[in-house]
Biopython code that builds the backbone (N, CA, C, O; Angstrom):
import numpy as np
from Bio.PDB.StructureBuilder import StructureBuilder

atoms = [
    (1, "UNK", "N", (13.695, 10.810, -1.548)),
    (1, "UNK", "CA", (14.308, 11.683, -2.534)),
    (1, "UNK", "C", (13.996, 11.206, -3.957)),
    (1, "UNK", "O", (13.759, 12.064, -4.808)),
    (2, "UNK", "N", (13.976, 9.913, -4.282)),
    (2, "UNK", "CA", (13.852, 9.299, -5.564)),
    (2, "UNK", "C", (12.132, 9.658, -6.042)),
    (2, "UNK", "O", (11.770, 9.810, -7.209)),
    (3, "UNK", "N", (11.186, 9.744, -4.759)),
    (3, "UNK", "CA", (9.933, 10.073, -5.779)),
    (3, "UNK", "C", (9.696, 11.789, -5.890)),
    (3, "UNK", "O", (8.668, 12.303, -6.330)),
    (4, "UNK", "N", (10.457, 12.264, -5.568)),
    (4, "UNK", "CA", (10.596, 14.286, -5.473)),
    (4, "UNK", "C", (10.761, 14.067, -7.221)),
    (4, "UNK", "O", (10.348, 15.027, -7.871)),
    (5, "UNK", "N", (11.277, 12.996, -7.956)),
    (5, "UNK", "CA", (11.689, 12.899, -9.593)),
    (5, "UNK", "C", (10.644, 12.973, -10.078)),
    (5, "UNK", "O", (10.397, 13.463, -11.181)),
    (6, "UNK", "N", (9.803, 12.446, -9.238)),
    (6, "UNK", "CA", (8.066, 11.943, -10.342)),
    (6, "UNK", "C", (7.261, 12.925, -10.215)),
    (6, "UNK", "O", (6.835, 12.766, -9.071)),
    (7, "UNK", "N", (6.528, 14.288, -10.843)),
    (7, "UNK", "CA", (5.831, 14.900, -10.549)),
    (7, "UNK", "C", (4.356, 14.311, -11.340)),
    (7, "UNK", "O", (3.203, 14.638, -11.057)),
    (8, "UNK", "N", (4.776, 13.421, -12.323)),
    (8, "UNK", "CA", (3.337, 13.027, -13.328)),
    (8, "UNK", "C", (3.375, 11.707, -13.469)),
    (8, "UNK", "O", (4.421, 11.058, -13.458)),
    (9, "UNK", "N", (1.872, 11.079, -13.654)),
    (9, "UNK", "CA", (2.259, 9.970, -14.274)),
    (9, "UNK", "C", (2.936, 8.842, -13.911)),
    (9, "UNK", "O", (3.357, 8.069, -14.772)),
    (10, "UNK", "N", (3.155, 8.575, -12.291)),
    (10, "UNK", "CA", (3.540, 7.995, -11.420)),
    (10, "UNK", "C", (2.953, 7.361, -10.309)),
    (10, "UNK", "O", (2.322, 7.956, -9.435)),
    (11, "UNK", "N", (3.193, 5.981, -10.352)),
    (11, "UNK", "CA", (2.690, 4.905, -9.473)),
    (11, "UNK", "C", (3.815, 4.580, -8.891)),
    (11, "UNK", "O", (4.952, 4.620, -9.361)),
    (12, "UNK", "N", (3.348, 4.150, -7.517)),
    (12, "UNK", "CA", (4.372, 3.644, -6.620)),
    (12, "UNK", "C", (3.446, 2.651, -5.609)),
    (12, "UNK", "O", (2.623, 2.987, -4.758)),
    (13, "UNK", "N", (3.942, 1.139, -6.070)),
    (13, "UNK", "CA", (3.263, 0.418, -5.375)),
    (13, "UNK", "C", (4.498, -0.498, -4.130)),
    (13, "UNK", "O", (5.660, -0.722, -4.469)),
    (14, "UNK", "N", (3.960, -0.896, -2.782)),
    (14, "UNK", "CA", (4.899, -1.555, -2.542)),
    (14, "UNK", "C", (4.680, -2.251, -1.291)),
    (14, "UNK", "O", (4.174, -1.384, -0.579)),
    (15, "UNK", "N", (4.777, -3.436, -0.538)),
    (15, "UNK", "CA", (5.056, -3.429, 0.670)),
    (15, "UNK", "C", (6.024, -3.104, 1.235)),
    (15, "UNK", "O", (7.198, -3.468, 1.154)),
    (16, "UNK", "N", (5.454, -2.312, 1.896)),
    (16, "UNK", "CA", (6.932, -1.046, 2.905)),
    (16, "UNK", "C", (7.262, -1.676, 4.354)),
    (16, "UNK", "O", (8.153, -1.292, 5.111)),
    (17, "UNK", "N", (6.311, -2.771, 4.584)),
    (17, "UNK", "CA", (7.212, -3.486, 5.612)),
    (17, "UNK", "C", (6.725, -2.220, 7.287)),
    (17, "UNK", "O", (7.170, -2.325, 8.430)),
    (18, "UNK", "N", (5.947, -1.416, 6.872)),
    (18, "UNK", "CA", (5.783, -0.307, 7.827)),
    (18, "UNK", "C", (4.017, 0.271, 8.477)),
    (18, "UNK", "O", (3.297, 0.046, 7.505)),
    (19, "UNK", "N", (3.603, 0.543, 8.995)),
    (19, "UNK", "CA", (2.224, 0.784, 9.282)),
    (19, "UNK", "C", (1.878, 1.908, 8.450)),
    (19, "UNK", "O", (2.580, 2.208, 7.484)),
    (20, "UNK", "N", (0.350, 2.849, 8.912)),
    (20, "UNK", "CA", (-0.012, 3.569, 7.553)),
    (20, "UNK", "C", (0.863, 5.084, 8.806)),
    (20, "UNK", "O", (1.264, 6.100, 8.239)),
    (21, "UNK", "N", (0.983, 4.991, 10.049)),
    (21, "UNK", "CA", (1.596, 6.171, 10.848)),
    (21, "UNK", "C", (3.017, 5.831, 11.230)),
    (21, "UNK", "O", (3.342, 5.680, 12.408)),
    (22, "UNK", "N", (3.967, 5.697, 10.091)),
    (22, "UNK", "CA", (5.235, 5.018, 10.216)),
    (22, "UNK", "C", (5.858, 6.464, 9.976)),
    (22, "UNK", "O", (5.041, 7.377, 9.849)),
    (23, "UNK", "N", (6.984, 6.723, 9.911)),
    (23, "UNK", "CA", (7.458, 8.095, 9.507)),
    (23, "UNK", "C", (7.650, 7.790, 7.456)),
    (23, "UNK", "O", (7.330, 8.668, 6.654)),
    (24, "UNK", "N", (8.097, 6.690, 7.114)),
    (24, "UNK", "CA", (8.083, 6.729, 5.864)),
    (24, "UNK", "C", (6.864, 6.539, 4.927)),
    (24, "UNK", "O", (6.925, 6.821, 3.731)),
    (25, "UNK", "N", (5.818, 6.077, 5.493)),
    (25, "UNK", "CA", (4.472, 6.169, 4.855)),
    (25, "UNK", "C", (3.807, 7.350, 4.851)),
    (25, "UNK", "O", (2.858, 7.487, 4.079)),
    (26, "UNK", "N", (4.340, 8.774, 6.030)),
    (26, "UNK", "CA", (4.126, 9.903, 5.964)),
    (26, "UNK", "C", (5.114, 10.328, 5.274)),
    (26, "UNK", "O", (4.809, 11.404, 4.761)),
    (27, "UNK", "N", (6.504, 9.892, 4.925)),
    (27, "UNK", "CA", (7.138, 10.797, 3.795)),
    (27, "UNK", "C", (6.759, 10.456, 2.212)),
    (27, "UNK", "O", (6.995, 10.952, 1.111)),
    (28, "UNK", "N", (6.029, 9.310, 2.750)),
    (28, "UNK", "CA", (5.574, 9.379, 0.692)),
    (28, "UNK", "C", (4.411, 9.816, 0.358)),
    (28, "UNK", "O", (3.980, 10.124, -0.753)),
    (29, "UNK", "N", (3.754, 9.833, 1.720)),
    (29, "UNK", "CA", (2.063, 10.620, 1.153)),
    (29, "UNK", "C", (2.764, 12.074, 1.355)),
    (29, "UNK", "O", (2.001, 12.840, 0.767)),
    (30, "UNK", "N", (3.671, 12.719, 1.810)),
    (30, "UNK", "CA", (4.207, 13.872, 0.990)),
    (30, "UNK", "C", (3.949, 14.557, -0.201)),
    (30, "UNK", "O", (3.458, 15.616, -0.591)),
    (31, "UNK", "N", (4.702, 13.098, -0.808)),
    (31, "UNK", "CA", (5.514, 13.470, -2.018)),
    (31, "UNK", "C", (3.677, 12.640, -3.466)),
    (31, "UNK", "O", (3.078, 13.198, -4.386)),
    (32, "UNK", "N", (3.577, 11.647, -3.033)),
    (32, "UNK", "CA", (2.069, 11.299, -3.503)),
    (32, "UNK", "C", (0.826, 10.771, -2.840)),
    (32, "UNK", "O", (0.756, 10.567, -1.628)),
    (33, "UNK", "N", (-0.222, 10.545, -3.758)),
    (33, "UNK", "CA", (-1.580, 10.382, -2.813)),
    (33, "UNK", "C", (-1.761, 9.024, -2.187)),
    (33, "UNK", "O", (-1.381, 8.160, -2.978)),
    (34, "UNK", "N", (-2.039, 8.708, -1.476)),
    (34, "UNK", "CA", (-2.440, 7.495, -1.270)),
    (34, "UNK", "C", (-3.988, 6.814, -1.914)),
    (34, "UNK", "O", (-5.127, 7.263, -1.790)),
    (35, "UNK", "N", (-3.464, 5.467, -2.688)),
    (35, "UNK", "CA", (-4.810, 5.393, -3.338)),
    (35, "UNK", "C", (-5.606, 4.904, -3.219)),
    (35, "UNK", "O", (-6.600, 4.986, -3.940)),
    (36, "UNK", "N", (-5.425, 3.976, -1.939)),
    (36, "UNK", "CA", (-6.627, 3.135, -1.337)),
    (36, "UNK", "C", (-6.201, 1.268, -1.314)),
    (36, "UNK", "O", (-5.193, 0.568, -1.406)),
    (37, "UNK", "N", (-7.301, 1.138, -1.179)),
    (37, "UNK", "CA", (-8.233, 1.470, 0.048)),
    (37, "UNK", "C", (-7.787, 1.683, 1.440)),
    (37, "UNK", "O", (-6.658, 1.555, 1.916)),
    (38, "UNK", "N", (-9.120, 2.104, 2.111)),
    (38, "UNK", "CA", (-8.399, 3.063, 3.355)),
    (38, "UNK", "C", (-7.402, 2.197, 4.060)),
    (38, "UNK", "O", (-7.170, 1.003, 3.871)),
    (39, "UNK", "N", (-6.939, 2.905, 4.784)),
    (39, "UNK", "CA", (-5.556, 2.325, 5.360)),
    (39, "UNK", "C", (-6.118, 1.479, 6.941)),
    (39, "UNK", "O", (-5.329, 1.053, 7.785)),
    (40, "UNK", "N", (-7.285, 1.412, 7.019)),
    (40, "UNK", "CA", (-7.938, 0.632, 8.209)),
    (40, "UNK", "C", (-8.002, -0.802, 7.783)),
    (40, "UNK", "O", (-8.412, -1.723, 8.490)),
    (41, "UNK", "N", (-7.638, -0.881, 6.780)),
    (41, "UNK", "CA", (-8.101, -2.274, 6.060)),
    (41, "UNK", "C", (-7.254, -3.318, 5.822)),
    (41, "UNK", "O", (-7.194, -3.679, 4.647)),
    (42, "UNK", "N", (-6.521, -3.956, 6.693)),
    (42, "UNK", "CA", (-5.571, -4.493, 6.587)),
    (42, "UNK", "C", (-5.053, -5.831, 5.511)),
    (42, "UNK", "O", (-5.883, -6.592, 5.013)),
    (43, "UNK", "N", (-3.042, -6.002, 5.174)),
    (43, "UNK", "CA", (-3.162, -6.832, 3.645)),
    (43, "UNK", "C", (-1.979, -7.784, 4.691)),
    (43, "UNK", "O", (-1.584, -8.827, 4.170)),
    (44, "UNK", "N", (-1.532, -7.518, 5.835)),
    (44, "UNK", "CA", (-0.653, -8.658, 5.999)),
    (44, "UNK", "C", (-1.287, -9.327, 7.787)),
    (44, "UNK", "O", (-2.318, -8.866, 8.276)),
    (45, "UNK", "N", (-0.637, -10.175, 8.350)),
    (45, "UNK", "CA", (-0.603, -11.995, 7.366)),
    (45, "UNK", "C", (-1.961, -12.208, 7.133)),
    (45, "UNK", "O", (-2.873, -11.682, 7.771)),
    (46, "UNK", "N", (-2.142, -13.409, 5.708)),
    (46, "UNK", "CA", (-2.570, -14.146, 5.632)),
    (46, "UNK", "C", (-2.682, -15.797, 6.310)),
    (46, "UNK", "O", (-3.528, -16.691, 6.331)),
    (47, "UNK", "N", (-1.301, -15.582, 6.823)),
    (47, "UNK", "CA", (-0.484, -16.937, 7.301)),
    (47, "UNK", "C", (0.102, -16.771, 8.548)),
    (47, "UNK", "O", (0.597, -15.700, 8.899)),
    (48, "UNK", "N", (0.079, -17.708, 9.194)),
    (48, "UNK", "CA", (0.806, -17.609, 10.645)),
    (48, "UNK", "C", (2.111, -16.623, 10.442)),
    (48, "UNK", "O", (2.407, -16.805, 9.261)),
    (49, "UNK", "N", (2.867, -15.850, 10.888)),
    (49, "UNK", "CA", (4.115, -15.670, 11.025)),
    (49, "UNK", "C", (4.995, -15.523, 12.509)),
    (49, "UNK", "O", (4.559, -15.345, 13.646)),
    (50, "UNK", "N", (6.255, -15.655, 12.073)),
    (50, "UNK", "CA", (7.394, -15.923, 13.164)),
    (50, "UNK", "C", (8.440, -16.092, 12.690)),
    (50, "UNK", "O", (8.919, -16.933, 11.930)),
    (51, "UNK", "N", (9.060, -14.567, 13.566)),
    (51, "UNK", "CA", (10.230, -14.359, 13.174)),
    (51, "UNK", "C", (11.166, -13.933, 14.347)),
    (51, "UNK", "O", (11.000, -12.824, 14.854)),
    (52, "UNK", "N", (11.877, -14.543, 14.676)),
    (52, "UNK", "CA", (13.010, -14.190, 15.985)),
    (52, "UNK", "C", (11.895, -14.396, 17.276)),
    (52, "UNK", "O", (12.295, -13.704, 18.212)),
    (53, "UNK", "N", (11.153, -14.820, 17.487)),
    (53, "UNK", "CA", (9.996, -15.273, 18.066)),
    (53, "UNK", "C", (8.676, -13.937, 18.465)),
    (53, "UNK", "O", (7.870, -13.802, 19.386)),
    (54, "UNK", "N", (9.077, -12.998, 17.006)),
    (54, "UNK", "CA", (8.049, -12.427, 17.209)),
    (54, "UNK", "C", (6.618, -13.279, 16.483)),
    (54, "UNK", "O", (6.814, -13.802, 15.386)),
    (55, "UNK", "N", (5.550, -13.371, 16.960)),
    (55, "UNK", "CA", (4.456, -14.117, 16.033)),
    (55, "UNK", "C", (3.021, -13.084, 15.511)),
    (55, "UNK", "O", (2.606, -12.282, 16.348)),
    (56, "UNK", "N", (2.616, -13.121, 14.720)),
    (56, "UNK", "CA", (1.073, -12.707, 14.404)),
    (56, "UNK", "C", (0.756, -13.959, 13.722)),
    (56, "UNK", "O", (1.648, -14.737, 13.385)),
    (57, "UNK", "N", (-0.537, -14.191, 13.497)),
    (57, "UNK", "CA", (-1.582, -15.216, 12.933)),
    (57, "UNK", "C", (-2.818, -14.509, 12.792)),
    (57, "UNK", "O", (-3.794, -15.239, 12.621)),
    (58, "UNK", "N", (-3.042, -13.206, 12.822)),
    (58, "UNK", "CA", (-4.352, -12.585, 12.699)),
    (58, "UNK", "C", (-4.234, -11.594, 11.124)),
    (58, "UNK", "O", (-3.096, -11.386, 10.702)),
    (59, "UNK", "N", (-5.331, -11.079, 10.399)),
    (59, "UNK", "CA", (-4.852, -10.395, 9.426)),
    (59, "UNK", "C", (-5.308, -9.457, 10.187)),
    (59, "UNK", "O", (-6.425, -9.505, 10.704)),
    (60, "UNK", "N", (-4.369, -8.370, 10.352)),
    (60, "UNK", "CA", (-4.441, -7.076, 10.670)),
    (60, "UNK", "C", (-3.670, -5.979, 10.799)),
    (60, "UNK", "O", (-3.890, -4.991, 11.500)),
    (61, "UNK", "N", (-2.564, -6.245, 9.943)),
    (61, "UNK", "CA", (-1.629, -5.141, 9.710)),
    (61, "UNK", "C", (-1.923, -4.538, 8.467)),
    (61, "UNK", "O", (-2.738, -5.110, 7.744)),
    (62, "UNK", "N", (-1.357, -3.392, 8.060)),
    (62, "UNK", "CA", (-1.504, -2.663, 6.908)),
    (62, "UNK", "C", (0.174, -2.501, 6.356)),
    (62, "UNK", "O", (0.935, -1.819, 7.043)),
    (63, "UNK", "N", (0.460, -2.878, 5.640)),
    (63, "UNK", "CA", (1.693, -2.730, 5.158)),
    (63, "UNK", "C", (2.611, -2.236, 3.628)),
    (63, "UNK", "O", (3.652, -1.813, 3.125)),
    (64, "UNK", "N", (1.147, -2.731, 3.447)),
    (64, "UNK", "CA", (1.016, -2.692, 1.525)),
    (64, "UNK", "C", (0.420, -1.647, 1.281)),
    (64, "UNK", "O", (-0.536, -1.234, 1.938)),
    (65, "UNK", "N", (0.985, -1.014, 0.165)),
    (65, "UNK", "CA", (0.202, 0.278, -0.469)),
    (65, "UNK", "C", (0.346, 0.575, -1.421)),
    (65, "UNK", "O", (1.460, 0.281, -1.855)),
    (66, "UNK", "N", (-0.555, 1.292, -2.356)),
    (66, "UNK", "CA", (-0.255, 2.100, -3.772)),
    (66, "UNK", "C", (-0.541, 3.892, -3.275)),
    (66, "UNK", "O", (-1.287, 4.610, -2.610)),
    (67, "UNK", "N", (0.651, 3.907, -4.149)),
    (67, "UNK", "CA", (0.488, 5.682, -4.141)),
    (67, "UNK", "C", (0.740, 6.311, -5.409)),
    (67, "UNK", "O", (1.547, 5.779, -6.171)),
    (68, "UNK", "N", (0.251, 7.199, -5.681)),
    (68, "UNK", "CA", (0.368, 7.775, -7.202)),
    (68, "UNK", "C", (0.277, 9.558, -7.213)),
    (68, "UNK", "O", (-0.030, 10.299, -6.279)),
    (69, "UNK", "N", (0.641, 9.893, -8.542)),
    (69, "UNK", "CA", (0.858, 11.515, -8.412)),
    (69, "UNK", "C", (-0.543, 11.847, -8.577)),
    (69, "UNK", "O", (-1.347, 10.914, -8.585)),
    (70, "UNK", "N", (-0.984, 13.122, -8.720)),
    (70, "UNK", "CA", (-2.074, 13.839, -8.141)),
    (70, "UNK", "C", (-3.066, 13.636, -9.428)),
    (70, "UNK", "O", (-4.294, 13.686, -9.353)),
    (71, "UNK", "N", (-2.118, 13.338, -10.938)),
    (71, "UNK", "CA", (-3.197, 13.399, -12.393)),
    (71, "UNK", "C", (-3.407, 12.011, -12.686)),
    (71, "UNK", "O", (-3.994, 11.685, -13.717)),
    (72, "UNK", "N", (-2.831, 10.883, -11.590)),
    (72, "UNK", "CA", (-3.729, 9.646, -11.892)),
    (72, "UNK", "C", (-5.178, 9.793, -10.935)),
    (72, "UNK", "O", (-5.109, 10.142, -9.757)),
    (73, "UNK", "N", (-6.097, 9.571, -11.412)),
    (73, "UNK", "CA", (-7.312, 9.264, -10.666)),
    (73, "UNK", "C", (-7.260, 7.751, -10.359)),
    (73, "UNK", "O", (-7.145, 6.995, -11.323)),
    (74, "UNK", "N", (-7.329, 7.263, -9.186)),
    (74, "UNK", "CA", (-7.826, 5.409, -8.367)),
    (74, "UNK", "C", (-9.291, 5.738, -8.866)),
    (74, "UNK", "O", (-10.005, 6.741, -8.862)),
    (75, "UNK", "N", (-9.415, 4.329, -9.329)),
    (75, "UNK", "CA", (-11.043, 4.187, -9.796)),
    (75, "UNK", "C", (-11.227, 2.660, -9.015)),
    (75, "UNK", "O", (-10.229, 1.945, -8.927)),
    (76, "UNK", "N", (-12.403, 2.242, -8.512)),
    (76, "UNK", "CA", (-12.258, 0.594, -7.554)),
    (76, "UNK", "C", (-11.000, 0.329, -7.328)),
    (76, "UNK", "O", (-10.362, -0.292, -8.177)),
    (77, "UNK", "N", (-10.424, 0.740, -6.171)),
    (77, "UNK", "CA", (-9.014, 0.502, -5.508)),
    (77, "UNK", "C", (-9.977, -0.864, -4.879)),
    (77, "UNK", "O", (-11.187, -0.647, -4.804)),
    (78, "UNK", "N", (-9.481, -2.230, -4.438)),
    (78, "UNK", "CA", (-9.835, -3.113, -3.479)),
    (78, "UNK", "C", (-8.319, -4.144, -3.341)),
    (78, "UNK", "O", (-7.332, -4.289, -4.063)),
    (79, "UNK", "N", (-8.790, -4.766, -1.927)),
    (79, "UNK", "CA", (-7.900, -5.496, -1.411)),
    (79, "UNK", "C", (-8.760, -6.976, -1.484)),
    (79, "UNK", "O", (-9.398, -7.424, -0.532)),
    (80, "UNK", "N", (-8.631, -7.669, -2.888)),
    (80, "UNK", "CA", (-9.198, -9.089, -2.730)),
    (80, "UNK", "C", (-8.418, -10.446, -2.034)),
    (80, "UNK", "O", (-7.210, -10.663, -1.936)),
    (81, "UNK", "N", (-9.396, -11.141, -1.661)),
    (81, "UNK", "CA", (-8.494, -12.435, -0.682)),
    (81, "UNK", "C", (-7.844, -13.231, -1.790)),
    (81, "UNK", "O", (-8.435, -13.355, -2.862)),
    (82, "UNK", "N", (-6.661, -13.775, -1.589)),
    (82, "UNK", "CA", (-5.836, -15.133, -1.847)),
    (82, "UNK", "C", (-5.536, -15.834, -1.049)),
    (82, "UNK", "O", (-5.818, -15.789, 0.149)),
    (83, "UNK", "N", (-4.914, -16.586, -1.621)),
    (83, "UNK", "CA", (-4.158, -18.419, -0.406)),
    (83, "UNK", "C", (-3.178, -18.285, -0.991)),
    (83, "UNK", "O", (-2.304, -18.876, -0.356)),
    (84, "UNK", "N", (-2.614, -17.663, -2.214)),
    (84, "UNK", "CA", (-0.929, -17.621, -2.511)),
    (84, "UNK", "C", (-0.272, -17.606, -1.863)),
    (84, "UNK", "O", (0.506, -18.524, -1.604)),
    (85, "UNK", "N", (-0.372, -15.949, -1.060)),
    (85, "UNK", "CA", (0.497, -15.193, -0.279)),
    (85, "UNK", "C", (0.495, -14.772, 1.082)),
    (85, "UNK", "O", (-0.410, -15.153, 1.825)),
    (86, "UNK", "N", (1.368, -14.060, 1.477)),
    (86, "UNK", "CA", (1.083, -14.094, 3.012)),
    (86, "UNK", "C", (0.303, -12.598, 3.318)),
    (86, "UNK", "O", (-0.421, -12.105, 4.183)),
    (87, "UNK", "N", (1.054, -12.141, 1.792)),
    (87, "UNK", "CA", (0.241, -10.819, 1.761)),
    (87, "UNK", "C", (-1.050, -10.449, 0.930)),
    (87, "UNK", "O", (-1.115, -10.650, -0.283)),
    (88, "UNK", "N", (-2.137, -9.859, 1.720)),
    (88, "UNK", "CA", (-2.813, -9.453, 0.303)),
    (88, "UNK", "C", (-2.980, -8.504, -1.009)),
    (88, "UNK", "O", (-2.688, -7.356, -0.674)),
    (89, "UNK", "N", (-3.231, -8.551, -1.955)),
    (89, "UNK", "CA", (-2.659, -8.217, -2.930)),
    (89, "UNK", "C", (-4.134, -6.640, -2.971)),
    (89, "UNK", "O", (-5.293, -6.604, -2.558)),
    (90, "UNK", "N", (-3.383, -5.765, -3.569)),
    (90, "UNK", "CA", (-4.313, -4.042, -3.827)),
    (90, "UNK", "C", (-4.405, -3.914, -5.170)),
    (90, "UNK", "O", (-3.360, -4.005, -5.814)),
    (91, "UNK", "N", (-5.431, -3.722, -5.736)),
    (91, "UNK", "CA", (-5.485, -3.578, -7.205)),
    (91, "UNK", "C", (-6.294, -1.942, -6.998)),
    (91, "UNK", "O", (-6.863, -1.363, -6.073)),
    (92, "UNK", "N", (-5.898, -1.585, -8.672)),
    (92, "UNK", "CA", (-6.815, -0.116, -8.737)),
    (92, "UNK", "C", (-6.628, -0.513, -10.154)),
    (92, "UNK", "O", (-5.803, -1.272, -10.663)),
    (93, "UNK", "N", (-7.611, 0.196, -10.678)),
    (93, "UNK", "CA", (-7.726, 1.190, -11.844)),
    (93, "UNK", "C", (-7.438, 3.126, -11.887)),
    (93, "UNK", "O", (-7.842, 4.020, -11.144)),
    (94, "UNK", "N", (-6.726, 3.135, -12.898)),
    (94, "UNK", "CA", (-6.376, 4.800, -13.059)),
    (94, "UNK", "C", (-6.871, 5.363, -14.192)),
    (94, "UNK", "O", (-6.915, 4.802, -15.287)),
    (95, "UNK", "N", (-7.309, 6.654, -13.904)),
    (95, "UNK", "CA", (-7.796, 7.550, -15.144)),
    (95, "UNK", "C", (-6.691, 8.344, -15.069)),
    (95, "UNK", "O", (-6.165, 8.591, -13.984)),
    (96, "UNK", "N", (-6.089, 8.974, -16.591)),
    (96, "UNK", "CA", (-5.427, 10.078, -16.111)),
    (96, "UNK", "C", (-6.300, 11.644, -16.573)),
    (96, "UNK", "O", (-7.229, 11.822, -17.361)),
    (97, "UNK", "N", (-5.537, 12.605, -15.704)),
    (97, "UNK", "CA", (-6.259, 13.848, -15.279)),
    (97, "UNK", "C", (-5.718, 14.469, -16.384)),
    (97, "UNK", "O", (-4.523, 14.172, -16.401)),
    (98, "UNK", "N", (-6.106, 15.466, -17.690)),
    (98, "UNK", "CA", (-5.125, 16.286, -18.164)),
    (98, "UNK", "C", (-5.562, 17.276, -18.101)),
    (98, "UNK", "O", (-4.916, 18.260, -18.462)),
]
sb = StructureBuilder()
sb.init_structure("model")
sb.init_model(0)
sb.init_chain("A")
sb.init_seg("    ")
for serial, (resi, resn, name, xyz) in enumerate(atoms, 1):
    if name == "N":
        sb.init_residue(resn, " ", resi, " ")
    sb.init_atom(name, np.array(xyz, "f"), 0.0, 1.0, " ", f" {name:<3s}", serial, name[0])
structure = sb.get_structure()
C-alpha cells in the first residue's frame, strides 16, 4: 500500500528476505519495475549461514533488489563481489524520463 504513494521519481531498494517468485516481490513489481540485474543472479550468502539449523553456504539465493517507477531509466545495474557482507550489494545508475 505504501508504494501505490509513489507514482514518480521513486526508488525502492531492499533485501526482502524473499525469492524473485515470492508473493511480495510480485506485489511490488506491480506497483514498480524491477531494475536489475536479472533476478537469476543471485546476492545472498556470501558466508556460511545457520539459523534454527536451517544452513546454506552456497551463493545462490536472490533476495536483494532495486525497484523504481517507470520515469527512472537503470543504466549498468550490477551485482559486484565483497567480503563485508553476507549479502551482495546492487548498484545502478538512473536517468530520469520526462
Amino acid at each position: 500500500a505504501a508504494l501505490k504513494q509513489h507514482s514518480e521519481r521513486f526508488i525502492f531498494a531492499a533485501d526482502c528476505n524473499a525469492a524473485p517468485d515470492s508473493t511480495i516481490v510480485k506485489q511490488i513489481s506491480e506497483q514498480l519495475h524491477h531494475v536489475g540485474p536479472d533476478f537469476a543472479k543471485p546476492t545472498w550468502p556470501t558466508k556460511p549461514f545457520d539459523y534454527h539449523g536451517w544452513q546454506e553456504n552456497e551463493l545462490r539465493w536472490r533476495i536483494d533488489y532495486i525497484f523504481a517507477t517507470p520515469d527512472l531509466k537503470e543504466r549498468t545495474p550490477e551485482i559486484p563481489p565483497t567480503a563485508v557482507s553476507d549479502h551482495l550489494p546492487i548498484f545502478a545508475q538512473f536517468s530520469i524520463e520526462t
